[in-house]
C-alpha positions as CSV (number, residue, x, y, z in Angstrom):
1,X,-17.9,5.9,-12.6
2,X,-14.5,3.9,-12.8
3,X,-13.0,6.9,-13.8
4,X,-14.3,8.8,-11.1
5,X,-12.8,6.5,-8.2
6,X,-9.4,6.2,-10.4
7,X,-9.1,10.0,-10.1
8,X,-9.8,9.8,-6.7
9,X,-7.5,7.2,-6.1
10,X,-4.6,9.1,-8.0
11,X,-5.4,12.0,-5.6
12,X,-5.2,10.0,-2.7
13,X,-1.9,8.9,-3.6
14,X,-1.0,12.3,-4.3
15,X,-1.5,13.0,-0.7
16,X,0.2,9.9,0.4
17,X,-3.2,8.5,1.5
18,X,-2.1,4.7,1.1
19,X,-5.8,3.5,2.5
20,X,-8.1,6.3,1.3
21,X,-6.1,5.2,-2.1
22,X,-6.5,1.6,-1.3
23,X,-10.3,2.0,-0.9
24,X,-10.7,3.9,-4.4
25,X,-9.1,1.1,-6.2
26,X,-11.3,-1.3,-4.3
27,X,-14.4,0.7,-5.5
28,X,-13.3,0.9,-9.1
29,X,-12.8,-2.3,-9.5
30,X,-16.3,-3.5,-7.7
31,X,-18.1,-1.0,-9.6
32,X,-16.1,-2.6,-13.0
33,X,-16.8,-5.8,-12.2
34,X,-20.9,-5.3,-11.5
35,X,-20.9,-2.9,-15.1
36,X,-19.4,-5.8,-16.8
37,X,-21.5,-8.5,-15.5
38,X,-25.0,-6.5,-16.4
39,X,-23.5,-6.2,-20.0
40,X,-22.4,-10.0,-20.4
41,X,-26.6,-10.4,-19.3
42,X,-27.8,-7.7,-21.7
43,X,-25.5,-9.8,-24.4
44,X,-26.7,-13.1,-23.6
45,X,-30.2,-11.7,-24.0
46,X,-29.9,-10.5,-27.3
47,X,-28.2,-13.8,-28.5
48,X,-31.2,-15.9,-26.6
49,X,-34.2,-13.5,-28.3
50,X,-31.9,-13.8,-32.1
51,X,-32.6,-17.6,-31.7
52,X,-36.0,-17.4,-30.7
53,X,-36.8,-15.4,-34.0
């Protein structure tokens, strides 16, 4: 999905769309920062059920 909104951003920019551009960056980097927060949680799951075993 990053990738998606990257390649929308670079076609923005193409155009010279400066806010449409903007906004695509702004996505990318949300949708980034959401993806790498559920896998920190799924990580710190599997550490917490090793040291229950």
């Amino acid at each position: 999905m990053v990738t998606t909104y990257l390649y929308h951003a670079r076609e923005a920019a193409a155009r010279n769309d400066g806010v449409a551009m903007e906004a695509c960056l702004q996505y990318a980097e949300h949708y980034r920062r959401i993806m790498n927060g559920i896998r920190e949680e799924s990580e710190e799951r599997h550490r917490q059920a090793a040291r229950d075993v």
